[in-house]
Each structure stands twice: as C-alpha cells, then as structure tokens.
C-alpha positions in Angstrom: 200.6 99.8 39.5 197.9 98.3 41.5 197.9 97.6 45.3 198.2 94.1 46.0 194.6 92.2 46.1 194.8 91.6 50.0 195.8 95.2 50.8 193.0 96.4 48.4 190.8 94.0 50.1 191.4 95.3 53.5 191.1 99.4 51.8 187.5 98.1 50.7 186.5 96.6 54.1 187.9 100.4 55.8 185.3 102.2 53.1 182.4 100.5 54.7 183.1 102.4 57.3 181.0 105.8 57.6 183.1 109.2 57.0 185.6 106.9 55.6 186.8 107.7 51.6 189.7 105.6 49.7 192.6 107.8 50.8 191.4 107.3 54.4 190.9 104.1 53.9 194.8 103.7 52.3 196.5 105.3 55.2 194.8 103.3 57.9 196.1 99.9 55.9 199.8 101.7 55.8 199.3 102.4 59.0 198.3 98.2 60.1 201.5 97.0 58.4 203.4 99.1 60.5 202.2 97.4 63.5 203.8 94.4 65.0 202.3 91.0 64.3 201.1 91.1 68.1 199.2 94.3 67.8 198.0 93.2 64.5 196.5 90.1 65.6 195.0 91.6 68.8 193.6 94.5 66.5 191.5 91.5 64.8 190.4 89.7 67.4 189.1 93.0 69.2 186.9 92.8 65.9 186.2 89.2 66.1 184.9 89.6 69.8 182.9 93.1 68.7 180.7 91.2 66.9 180.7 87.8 69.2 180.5 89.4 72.5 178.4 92.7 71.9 174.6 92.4 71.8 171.5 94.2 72.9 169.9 94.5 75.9 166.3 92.5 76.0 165.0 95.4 78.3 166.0 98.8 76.4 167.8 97.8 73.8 171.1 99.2 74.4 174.2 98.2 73.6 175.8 95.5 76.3 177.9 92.7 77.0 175.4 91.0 79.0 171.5 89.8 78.6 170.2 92.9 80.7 172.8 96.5 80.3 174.0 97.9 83.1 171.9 100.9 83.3 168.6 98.3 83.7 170.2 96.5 86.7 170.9 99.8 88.2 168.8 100.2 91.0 169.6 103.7 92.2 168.5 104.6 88.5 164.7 106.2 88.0 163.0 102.9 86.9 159.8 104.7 86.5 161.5 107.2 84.2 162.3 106.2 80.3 164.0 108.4 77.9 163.3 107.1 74.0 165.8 107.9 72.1 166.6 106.5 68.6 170.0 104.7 68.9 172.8 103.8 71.1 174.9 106.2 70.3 172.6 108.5 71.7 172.6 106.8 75.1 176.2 107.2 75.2 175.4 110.9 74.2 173.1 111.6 77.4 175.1 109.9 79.8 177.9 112.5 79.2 175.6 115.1 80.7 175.5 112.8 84.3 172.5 114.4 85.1 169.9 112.0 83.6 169.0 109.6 86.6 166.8 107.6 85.0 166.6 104.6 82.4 166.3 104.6 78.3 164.7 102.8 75.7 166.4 102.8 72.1 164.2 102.4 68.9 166.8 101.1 66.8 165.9 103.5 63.9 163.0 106.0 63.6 160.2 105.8 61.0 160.8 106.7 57.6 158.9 106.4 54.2 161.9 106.9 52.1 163.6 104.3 53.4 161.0 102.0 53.9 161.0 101.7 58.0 158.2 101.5 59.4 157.0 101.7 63.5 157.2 97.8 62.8 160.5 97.7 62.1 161.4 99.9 65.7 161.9 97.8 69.2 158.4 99.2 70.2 157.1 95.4 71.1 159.8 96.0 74.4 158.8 99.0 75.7 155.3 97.7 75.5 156.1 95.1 77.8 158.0 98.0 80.1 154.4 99.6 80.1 153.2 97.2 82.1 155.0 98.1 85.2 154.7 101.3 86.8 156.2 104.6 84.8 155.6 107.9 85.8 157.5 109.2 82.4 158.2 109.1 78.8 161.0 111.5 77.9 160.6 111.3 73.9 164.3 112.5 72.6 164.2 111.2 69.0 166.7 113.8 67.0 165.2 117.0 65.8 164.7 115.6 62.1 161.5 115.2 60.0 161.5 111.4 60.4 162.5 111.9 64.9 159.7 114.7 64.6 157.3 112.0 62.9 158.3 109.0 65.2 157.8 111.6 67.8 154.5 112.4 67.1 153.4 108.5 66.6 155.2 107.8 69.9 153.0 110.6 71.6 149.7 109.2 70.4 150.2 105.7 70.4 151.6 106.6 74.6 148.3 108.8 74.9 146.0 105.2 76.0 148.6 104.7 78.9 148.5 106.6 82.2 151.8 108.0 81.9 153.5 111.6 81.3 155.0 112.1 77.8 157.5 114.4 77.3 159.6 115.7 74.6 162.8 116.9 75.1 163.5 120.9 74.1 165.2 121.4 70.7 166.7 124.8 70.0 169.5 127.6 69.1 173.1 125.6 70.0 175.1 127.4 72.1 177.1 130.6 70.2 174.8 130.4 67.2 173.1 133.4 66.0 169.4 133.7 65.1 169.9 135.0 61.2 171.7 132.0 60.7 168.8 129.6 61.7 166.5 127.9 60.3 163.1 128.3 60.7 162.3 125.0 62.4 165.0 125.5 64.8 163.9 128.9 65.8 160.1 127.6 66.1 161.7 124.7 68.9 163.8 127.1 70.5 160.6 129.4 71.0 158.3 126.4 72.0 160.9 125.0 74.5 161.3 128.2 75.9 161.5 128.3 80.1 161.0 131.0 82.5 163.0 132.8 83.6 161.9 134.0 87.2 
C-alpha cells in the first residue's frame, strides 16, 4: 500500500533536506500529524516567514533580518578587522568562541572547478567596496579543504595590492586526535601553525 499523495508529498519535500533519507523523512511527517492544527499551522508559517523575512546583509553578507546584520552596526566590534569565512554557518561557528571582536565577510561558496564556481560567482564585489575604508586585517578562514585552500590562496594574492595584513587562520590536529591517525595535510597545518611556547 502506498502513502497517501499529500503525505508522500510532504516525505519528498523533508528529503531535500541534507542528512535527511526516506525513513527520516517518514517519521518527521508522523510526527506533524500528531501535532495540533495550531502547532501545525504555526510550524508553516515559521517556513513561510524563513524565506520572506531572512535575507543577507549588503555589508558582509550574513545572514539577517534587517538591510545591515547586527554584527556590522556593532560599534564596539573591530571594524578594521574582517574575518572571510565561506558561509553563514560559519559565522555562527566563530561566534561561539566569544572571543572574536571583530567583523566578518562571508563568500557565499568558495571556488571550485568541479562544480563550476568561480571567484565570480563569490560576494567578492562587497568586500571590495569594504577595502575602501580603513582595515588593518584580513583573517582568511575558508575551511581546510582543497577548494577553501585554493580560494585561500586567490584571496591572498588578489589582497596583496591593498595595504592591509592577511592572515590565515591555523588548521591542525583536533583536540584528542592522535598523529598516526592523520593525514598528511593536516599534520603539515598543524606544523606550519605551530606557536611558541615561551
């Protein structure tokens, strides 16, 4: 017997979703009938207004509810200080930390050749504009993969004309991991991002 066409429906609209298979995808639907019709319909609308109310900020890019984020209309943030990182997610990422005082910039993507993106298709038109006021720093912290290591390395020389420190943030050994179980690349960060100890 076959689920009725709406309930399928809503199982194929759940699969969209990453991490999410059929079976997943079949208990969350169980799961909505057993809500109330008042949970329900709130449930929707909090996915209506996701996509009506949620847009990007025209300074950094990150997600927000308004034309500039909240972290850009922070003035006890490091305006001079921009961390380029390569989604929002990530933003949300660094921000658990609470110790990065200054401001970000998200790429929307990073460049890749098997998928077709190119530095064109990153919001690098934005933080060309951002150039023009003062910055002291670039914190590059694209992910430690071969296309955040390539949009890296673009980022560094295509920052190189501007009279501004580029950094990249250290990539290494997680905490509790053991060396024989990493990889190469990872052992080469952890050994270039080494600091002092005295």
């Amino acid at each position: 017997m076959e689920y009725p066409k709406v309930f399928k429906e809503v199982i194929n609209h759940f699969t969209l979703l990453p991490g999410i298979g059929n079976k997943g995808a079949e208990r969350m639907v169980y799961k909505l009938l057993e809500l109330d019709q008042e949970s329900l319909v709130a449930f929707g609308k909090a996915l209506i207004d996701l996509k009506d109310s949620i847009k990007y900020c025209q300074v950094c890019g990150q997600l927000s509810d308004q034309d500039i984020c909240p972290i850009c209309q922070d003035n006890d943030r490091d305006q001079k200080t921009i961390c380029i990182v390569e989604s929002p997610k990530d933003v949300f990422a660094m921000e658990k930390i609470k110790e990065y005082k200054g401001t970000y910039h998200v790429l929307h993507g990073t460049i890749s050749m098997m998928d077709g993106k190119t530095i064109d298709d990153l919001n690098i038109a934005s933080l060309m504009k951002r150039l023009n006021d003062p910055v002291d720093e670039i914190i590059i912290a694209t992910n430690p993969t071969r296309e955040g290591e390539t949009t890296a390395l673009f980022l560094a020389k295509f920052l190189s004309k501007y009279n501004v420190k580029v950094s990249r943030i250290a990539n290494g050994l997680p905490i509790g991991s053991q060396l024989d179980y990493a990889d190469e690349m990872t052992i080469l960060k952890s050994l270039e991002g080494r600091k002092d100890m005295y």
